[in-house]
C-alpha positions in Angstrom: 21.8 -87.8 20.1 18.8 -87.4 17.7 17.1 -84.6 20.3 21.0 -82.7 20.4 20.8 -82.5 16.5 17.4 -81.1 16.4 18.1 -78.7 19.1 20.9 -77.7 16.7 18.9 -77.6 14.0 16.3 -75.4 15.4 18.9 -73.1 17.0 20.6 -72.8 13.4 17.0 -72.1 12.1 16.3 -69.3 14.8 19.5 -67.3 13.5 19.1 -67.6 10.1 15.5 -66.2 10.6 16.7 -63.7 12.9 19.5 -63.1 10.7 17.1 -62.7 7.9 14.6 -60.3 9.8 17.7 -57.5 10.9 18.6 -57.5 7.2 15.3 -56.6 6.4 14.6 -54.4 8.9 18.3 -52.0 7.9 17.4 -52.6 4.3 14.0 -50.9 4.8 15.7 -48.4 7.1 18.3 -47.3 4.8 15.5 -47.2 1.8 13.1 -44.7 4.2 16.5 -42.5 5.3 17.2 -42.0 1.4 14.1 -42.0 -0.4 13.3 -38.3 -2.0 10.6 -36.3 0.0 7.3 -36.5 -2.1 5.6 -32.7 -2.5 2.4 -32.4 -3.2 1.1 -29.2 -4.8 -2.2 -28.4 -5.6 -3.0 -25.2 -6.9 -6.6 -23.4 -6.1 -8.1 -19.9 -7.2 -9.4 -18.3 -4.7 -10.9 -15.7 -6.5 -9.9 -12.7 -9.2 -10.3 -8.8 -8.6 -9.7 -7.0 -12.1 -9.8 -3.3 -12.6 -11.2 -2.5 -16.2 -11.7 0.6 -17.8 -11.4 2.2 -21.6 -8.9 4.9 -21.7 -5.1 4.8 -22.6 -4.1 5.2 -18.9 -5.6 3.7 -16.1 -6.3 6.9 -14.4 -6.8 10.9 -15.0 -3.8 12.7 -16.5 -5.1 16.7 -16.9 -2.6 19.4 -18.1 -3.6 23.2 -17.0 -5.7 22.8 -14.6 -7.3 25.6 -12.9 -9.1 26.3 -9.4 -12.1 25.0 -9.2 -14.8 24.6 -6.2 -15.6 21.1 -4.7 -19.2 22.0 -5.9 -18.1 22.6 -10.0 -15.9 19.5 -9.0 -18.2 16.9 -7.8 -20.8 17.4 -10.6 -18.5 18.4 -13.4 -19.1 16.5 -16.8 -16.4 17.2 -18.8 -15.0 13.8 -19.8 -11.5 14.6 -19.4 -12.0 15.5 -15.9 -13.4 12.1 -14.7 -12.5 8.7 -15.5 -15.0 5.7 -15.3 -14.1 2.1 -14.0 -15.0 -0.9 -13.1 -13.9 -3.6 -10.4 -15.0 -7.3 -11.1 -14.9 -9.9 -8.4 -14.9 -13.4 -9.8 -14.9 -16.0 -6.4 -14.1 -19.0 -7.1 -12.8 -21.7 -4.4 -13.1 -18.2 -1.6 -15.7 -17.1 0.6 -15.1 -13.6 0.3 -13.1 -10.8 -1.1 -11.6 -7.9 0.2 -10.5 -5.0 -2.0 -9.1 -2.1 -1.8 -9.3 1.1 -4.3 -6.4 3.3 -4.3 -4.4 5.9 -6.2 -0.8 6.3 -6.9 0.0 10.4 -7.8 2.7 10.5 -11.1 5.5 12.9 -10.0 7.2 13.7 -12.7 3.9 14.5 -13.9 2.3 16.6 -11.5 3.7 20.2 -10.3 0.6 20.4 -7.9 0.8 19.8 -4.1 -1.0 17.2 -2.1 -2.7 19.6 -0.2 -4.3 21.5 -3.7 -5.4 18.0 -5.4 -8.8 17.1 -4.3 -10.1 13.6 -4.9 -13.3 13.2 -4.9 -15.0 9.1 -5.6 -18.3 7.8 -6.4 -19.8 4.8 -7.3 -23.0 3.7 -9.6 -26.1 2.2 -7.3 -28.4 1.6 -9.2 -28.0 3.6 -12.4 -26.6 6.9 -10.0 -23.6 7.9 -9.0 -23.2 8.8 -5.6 -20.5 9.7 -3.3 -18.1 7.2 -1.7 -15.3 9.7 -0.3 -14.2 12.8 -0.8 -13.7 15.7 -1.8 -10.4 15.6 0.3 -7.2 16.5 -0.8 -4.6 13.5 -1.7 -3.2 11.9 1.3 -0.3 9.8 1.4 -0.3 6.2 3.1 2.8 6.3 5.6 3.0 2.5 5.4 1.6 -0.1 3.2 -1.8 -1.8 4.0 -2.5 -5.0 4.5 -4.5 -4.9 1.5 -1.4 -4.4 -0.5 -1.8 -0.9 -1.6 1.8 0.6 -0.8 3.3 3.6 0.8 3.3 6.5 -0.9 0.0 5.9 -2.4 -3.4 7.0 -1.3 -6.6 4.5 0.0 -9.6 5.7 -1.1 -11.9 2.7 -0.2 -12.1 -0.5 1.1 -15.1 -3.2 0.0 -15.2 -6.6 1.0 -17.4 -8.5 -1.3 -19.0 -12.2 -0.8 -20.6 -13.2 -4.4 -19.1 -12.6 -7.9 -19.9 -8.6 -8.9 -18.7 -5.8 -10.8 -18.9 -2.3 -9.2 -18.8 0.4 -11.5 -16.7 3.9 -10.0 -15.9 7.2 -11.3 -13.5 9.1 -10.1 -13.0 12.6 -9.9 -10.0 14.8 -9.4 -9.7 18.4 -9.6 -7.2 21.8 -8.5 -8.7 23.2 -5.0 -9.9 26.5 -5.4 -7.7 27.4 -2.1 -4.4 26.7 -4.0 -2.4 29.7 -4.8 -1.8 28.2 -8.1 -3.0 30.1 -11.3 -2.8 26.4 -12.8 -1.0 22.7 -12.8 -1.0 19.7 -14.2 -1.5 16.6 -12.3 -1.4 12.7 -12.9 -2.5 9.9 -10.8 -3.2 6.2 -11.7 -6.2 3.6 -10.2 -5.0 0.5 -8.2 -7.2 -2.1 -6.9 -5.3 -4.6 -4.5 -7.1 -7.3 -2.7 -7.0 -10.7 -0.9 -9.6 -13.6 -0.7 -10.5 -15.5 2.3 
């Protein structure tokens, strides 16, 4: 009779154990199906592209303009006929940058037509200013880049850049001498768009 009772016993034992481990094991199932999910964000630069520059718009807003050749254009020195900027690339956790220089034309503004604006862009190397597009007149984008400058406005340049630099730009805009216009005002405004990779 003794071996009966400890068969018993350990049979009793077994199930309690057992008993014991399916509790467990549904407790710690229920506690995984409920528990909140745990986000993790981490937040990195990548790098900065700002456009700076010193006058009260961030572009050329000229009133009465009259015809003038692309080769008055190009080399004219009248300050209110040119506006000076700068792009500054600040890389950080990126590689490289890619940027992209564009113009958006004001249309309440501006009474002259795409085809009589003539743009016309340089940039400084090494203390000069030489040509980087132009003179051509202002083009529309028909879809937006993949840059980020949008439709409607017009690329002038694209730069990818791979160490921290400012580029310094002067921009140019003037009425063709081709337009049958005796004069016109016009207004456009600088945007830089970029992405770092």
């Amino acid at each position: 009779m003794k071996k009966e009772k400890s068969g018993n016993g350990f049979f009793v034992v077994m199930l309690i154990i057992c008993a014991v481990l399916i509790t467990l094991i549904v407790f710690g199932f229920i506690v995984f199906i409920n528990r909140e999910e745990e986000v993790i964000e981490k937040e990195e630069n990548g790098a900065s592209i700002v456009l700076n520059y010193t006058s009260n718009i961030s572009g050329l807003r000229i009133k009465e303009a009259t015809p003038t050749t692309d080769e008055v254009g190009e080399k004219n020195l009248n300050e209110e006929e040119y506006f000076d900027f700068s792009v500054e690339v600040s890389l950080d956790n990126a590689s490289a940058v890619e940027y992209e220089i564009s113009l958006v034309k004001n249309q309440v503004n501006s009474n002259i037509s795409n085809d009589d604006i003539k743009i016309y862009l340089e940039k400084e190397k090494s203390g000069t200013y030489t040509k980087v597009f132009g003179p051509d007149k202002f083009t529309p984008l028909k879809k937006n880049t993949k840059l980020g400058s949008k439709k409607g406005s017009m690329s002038l340049l694209s730069v990818r850049k791979t160490n921290s630099t400012a580029d310094n730009y002067r921009l140019r805009v003037w009425l063709s001498d081709k337009s049958t216009l005796d004069k016109g005002d016009y207004e456009v405004d600088v945007e830089v768009n970029g992405i770092a990779k």
